[in-house]
ROFI-184809 format. One record per residue: residue number from 1; residue in one letter; x, y, z of N, C-alpha, C, O in turn. Coordinates in steps of 0.05 Angstrom, whole numbers, plus 5000, padded with zeros to 4 digits. Example, Ala and Ser with C-alpha at 12.3 -4.5 7.8 and 13.67 -1.06 7.14 Angstrom:
# residues 2
  resi  resn    nu    nv    nw   cau   cav   caw    cu    cv    cw    ou    ov    ow
     1     A  5264  4886  5156  5246  4910  5156  5264  4934  5156  5285  4934  5169
     2     S  5257  4955  5142  5273  4979  5143  5258  5001  5157  5268  5023  5161
# end
This chain:
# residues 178
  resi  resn    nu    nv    nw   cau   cav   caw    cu    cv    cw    ou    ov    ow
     1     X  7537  2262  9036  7553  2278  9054  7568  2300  9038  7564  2324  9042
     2     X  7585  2289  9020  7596  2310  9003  7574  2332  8984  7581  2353  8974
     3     X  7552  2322  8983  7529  2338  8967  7521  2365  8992  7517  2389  8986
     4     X  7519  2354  9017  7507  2369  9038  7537  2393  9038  7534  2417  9033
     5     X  7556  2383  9043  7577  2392  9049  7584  2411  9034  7597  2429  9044
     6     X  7572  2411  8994  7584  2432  8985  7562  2450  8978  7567  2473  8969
     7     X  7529  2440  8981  7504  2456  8993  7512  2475  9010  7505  2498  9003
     8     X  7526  2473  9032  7536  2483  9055  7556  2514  9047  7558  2538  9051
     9     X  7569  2492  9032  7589  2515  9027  7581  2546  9010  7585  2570  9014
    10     X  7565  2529  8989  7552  2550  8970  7536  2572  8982  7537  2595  8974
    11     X  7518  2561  9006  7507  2586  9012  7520  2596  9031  7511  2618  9036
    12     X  7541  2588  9048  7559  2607  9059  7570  2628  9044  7567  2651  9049
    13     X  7584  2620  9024  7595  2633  9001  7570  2666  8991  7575  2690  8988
    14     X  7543  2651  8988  7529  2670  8979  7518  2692  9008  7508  2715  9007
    15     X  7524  2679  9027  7520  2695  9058  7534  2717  9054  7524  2739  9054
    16     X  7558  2710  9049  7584  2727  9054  7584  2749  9024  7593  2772  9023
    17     X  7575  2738  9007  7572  2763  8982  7549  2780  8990  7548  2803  8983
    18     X  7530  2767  9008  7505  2786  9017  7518  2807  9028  7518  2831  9021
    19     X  7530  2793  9050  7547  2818  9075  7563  2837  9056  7559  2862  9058
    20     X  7576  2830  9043  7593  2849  9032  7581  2870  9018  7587  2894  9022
    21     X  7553  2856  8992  7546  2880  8978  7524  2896  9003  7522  2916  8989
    22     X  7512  2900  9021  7510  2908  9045  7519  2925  9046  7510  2946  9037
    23     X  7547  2923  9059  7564  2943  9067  7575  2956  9043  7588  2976  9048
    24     X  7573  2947  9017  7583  2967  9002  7555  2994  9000  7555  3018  9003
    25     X  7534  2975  8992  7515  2992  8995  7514  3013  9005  7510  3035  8995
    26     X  7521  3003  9036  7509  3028  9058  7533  3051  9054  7522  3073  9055
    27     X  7552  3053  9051  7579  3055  9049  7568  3092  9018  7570  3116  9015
    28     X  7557  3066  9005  7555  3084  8976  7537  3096  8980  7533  3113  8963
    29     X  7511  3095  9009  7486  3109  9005  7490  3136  9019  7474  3155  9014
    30     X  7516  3141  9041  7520  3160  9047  7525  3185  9029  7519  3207  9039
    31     X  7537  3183  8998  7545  3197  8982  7529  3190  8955  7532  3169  8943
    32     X  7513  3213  8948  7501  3218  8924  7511  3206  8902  7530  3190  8906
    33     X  7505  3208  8884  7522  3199  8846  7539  3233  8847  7564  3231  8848
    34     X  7533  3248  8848  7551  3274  8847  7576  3272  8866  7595  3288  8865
    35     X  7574  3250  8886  7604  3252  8895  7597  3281  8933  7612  3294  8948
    36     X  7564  3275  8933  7563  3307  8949  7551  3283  8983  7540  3261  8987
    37     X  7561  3300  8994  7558  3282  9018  7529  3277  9031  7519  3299  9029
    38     X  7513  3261  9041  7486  3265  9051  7487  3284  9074  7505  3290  9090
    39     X  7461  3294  9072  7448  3321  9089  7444  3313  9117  7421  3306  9119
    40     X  7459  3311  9145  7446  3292  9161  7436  3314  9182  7447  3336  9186
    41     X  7417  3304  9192  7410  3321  9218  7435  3328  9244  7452  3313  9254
    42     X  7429  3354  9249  7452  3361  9265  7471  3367  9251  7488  3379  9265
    43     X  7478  3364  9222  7501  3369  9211  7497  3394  9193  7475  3403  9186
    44     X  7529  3405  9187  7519  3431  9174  7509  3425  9147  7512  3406  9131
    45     X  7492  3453  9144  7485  3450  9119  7504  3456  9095  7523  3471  9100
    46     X  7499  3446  9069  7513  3447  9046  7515  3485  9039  7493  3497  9040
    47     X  7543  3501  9033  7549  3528  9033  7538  3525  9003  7537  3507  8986
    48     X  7529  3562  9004  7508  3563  8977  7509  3603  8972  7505  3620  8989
    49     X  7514  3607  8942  7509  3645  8946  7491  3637  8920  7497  3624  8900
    50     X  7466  3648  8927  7458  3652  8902  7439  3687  8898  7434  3701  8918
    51     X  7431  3694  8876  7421  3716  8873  7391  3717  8881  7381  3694  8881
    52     X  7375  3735  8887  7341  3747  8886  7336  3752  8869  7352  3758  8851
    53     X  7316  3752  8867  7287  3767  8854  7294  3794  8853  7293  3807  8832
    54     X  7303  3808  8889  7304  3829  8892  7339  3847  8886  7349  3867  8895
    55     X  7347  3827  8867  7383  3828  8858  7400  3834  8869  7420  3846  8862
    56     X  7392  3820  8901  7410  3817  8925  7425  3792  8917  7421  3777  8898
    57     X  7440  3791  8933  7464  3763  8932  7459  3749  8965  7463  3761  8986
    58     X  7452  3731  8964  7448  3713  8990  7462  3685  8995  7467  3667  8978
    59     X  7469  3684  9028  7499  3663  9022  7488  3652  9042  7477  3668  9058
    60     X  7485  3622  9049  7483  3603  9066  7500  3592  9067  7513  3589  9046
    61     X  7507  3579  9093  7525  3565  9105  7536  3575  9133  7534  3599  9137
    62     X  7545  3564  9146  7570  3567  9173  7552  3586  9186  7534  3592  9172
    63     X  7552  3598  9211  7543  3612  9243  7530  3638  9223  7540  3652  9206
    64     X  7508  3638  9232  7494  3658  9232  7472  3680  9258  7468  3675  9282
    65     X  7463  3702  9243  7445  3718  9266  7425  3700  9281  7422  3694  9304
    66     X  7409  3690  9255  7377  3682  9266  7380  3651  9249  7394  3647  9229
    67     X  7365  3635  9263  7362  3610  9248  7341  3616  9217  7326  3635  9212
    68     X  7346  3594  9202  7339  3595  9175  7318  3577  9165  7318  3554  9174
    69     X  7302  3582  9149  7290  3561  9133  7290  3564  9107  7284  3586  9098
    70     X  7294  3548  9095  7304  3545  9072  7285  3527  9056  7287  3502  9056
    71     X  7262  3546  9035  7236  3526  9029  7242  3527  8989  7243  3544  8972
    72     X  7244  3508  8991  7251  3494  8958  7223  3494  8943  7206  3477  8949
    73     X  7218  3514  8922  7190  3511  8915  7193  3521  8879  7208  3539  8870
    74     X  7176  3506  8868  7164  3522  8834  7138  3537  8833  7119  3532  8848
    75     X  7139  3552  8818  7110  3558  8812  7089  3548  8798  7066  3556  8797
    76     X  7100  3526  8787  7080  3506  8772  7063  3486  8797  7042  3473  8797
    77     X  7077  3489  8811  7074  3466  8841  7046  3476  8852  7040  3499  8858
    78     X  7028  3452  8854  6999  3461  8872  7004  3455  8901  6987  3465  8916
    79     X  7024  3440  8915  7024  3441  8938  7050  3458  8943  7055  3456  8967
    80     X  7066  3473  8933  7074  3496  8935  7048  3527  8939  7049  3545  8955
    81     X  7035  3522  8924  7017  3546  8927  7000  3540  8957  7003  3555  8976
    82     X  6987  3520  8957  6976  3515  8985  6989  3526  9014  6977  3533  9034
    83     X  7019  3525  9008  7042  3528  9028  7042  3554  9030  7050  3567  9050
    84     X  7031  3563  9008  7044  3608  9011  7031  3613  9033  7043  3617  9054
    85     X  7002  3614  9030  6994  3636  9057  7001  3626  9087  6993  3638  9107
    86     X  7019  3597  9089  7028  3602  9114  7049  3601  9123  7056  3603  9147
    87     X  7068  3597  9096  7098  3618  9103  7096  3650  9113  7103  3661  9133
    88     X  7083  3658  9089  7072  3691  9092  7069  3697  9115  7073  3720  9124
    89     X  7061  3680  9127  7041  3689  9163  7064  3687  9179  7076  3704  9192
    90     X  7067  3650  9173  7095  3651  9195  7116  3671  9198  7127  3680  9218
    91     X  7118  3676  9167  7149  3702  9168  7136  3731  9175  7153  3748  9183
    92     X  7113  3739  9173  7099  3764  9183  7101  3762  9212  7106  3782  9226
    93     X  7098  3740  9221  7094  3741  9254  7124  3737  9270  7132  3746  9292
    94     X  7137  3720  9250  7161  3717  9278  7197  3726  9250  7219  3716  9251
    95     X  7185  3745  9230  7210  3747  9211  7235  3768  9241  7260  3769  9238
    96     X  7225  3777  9257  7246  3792  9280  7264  3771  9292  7282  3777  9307
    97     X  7257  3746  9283  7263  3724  9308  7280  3701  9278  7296  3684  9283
    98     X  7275  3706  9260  7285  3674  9240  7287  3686  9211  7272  3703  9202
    99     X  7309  3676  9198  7298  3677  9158  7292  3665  9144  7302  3643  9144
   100     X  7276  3670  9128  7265  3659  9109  7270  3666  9083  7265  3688  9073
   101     X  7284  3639  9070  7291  3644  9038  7269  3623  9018  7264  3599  9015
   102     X  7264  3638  9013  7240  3620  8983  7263  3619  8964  7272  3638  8951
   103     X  7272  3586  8963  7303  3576  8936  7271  3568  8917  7255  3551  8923
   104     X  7270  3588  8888  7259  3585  8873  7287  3557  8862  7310  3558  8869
   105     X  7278  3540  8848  7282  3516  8832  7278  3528  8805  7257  3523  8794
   106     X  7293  3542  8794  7286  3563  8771  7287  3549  8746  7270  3552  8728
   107     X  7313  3527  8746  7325  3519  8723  7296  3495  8726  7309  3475  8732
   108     X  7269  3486  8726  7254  3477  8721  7226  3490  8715  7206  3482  8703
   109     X  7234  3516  8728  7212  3546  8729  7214  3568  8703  7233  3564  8687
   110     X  7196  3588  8700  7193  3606  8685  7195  3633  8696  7177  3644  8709
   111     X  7216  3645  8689  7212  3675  8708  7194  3689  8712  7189  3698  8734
   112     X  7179  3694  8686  7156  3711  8691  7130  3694  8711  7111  3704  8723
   113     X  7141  3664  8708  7112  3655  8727  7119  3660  8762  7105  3668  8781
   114     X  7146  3652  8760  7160  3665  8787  7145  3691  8799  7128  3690  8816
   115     X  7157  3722  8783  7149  3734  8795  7123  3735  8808  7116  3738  8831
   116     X  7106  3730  8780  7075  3732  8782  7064  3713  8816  7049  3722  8834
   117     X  7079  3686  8813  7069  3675  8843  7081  3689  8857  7062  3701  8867
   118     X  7104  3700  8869  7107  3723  8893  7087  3735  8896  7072  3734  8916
   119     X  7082  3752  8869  7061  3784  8876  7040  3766  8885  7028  3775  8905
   120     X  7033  3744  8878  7005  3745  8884  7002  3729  8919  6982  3732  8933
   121     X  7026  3714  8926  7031  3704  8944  7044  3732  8965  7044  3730  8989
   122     X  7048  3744  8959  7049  3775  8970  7088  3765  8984  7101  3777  9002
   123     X  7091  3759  8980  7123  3751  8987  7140  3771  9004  7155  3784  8989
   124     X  7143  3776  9027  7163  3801  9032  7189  3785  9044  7204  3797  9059
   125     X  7194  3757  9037  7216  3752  9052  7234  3739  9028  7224  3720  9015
   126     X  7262  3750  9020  7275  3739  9001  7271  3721  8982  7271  3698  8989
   127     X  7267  3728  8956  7271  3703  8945  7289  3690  8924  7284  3696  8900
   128     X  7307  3673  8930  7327  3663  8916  7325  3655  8887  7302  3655  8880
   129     X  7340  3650  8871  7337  3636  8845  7353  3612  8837  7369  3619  8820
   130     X  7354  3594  8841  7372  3572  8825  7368  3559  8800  7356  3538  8795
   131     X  7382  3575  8784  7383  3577  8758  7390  3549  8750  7376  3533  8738
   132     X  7417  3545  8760  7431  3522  8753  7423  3489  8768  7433  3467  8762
   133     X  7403  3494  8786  7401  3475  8806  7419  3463  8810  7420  3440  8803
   134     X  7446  3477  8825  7464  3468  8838  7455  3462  8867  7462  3444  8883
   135     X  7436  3481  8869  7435  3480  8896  7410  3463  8910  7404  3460  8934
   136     X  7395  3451  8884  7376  3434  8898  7389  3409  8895  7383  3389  8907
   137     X  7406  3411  8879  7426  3383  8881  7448  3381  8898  7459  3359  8901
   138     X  7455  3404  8913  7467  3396  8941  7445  3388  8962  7451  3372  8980
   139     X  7426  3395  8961  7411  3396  8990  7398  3372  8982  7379  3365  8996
   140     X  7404  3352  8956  7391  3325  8948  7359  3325  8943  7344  3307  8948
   141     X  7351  3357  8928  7326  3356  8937  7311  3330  8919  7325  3312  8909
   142     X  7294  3330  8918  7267  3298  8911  7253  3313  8893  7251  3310  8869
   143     X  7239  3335  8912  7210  3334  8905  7201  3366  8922  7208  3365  8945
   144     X  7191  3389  8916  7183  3408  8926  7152  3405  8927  7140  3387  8914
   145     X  7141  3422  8942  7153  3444  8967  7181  3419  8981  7178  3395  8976
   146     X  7199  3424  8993  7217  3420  9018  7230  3441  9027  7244  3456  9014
   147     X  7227  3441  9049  7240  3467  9074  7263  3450  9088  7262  3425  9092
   148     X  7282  3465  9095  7302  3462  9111  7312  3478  9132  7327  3496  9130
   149     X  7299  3466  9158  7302  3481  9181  7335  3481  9194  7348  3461  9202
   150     X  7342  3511  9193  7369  3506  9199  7380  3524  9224  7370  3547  9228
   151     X  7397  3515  9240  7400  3532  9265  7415  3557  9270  7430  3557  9251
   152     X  7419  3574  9281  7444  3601  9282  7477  3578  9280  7497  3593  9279
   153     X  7482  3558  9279  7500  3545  9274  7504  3535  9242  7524  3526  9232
   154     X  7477  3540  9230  7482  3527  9208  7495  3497  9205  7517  3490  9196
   155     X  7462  3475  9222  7455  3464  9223  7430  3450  9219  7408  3459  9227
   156     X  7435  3428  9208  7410  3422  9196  7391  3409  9215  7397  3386  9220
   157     X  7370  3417  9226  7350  3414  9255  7329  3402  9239  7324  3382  9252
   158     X  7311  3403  9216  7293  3379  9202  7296  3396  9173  7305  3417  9163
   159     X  7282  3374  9168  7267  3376  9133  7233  3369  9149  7225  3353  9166
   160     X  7221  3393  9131  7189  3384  9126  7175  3402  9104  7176  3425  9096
   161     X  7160  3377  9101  7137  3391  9074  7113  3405  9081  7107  3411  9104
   162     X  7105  3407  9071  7072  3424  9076  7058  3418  9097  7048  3396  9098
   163     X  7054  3434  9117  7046  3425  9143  7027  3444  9150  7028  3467  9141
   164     X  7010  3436  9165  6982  3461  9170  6994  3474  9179  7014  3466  9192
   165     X  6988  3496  9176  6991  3532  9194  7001  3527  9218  7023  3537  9221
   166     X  6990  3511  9240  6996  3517  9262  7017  3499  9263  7038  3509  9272
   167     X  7017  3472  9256  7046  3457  9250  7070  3469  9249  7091  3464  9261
   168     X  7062  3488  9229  7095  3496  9222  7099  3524  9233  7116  3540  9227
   169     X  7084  3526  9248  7091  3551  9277  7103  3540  9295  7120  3550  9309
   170     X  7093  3517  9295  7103  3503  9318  7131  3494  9313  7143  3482  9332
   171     X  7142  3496  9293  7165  3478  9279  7186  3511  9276  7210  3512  9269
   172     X  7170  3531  9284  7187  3560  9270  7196  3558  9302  7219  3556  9309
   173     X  7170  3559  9324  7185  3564  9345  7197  3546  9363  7203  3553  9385
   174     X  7201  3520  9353  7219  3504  9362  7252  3505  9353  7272  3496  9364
   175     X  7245  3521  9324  7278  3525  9312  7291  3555  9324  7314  3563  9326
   176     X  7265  3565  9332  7282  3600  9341  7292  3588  9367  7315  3593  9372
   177     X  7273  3568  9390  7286  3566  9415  7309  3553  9413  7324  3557  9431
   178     X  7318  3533  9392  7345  3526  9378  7373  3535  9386  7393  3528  9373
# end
């Protein structure tokens, strides 16, 4: 009886350390190791100025004109290149209606390979530089290509990766009716 009794107890005991590290867990998964809060849908996006290609200064965050997408890419990346010709299209056909920022990931990139994929990806819609990858470390990036579809509220409406042509038309004009 006393054997069952402190059987009993022990895995109560280890129940209750489960529950706890649990909730510490979940608790700690909302916030990065940097201390930066998670990206959640519906919520705004992380504020950001960084420079172009074209040695403009570009600022994300808080109420804007047109909703945004925000596509995280290198030039070393083969499913980055797959992705060009149908950003290009998308932003040729509906850039009156949404923006589009190409956040080069620089501080893992080469400038000269940079430009070279624009020209050849024919690029006419901004493209950013993050030198420091501050800024793929706010947006928690993983892994590029990742886009961040964001609303005239400067809200975060999805994340998606490489999606056929007509997919991510469908994903442009679901964020303009936004």
């Amino acid at each position: 009886m006393k054997r069952n009794l402190l059987i009993f107890g022990f895995a109560l005991a280890l129940a209750g350390l489960a529950v706890f590290q649990n909730e510490r867990i979940e608790r700690k998964s909302s916030v990065s190791a940097a201390g930066r809060p998670e990206i959640k849908l519906e919520s705004p996006v992380p504020a950001f100025t960084l420079k172009g290609l074209d040695g403009g200064e570009y600022k994300v965050g808080g109420a804007r004109e047109k909703p945004l997408m925000l596509n995280f890419w290198a030039s070393w990346c083969g499913p980055c290149r797959e992705e060009a010709p149908a950003l290009k299209q998308v932003y040729d056909r509906y850039k009156e209606q949404f923006d589009l920022y190409a956040v080069n990931v620089t501080r893992g990139d080469e400038l000269d390979a940079v430009r070279r994929f624009v020209n050849q990806a024919q690029f006419s819609f901004p493209v950013l530089l993050d030198t420091s990858g501050e800024t793929a470390d706010a947006y928690r990036l993983l892994f590029v290509p990742t886009s961040f579809l964001i609303d005239r509220q400067g809200r975060l409406k999805e994340v998606v990766h490489v999606l056929p042509p007509d997919q991510l038309e469908d994903r442009i004009k679901r964020l303009i009716a936004s």
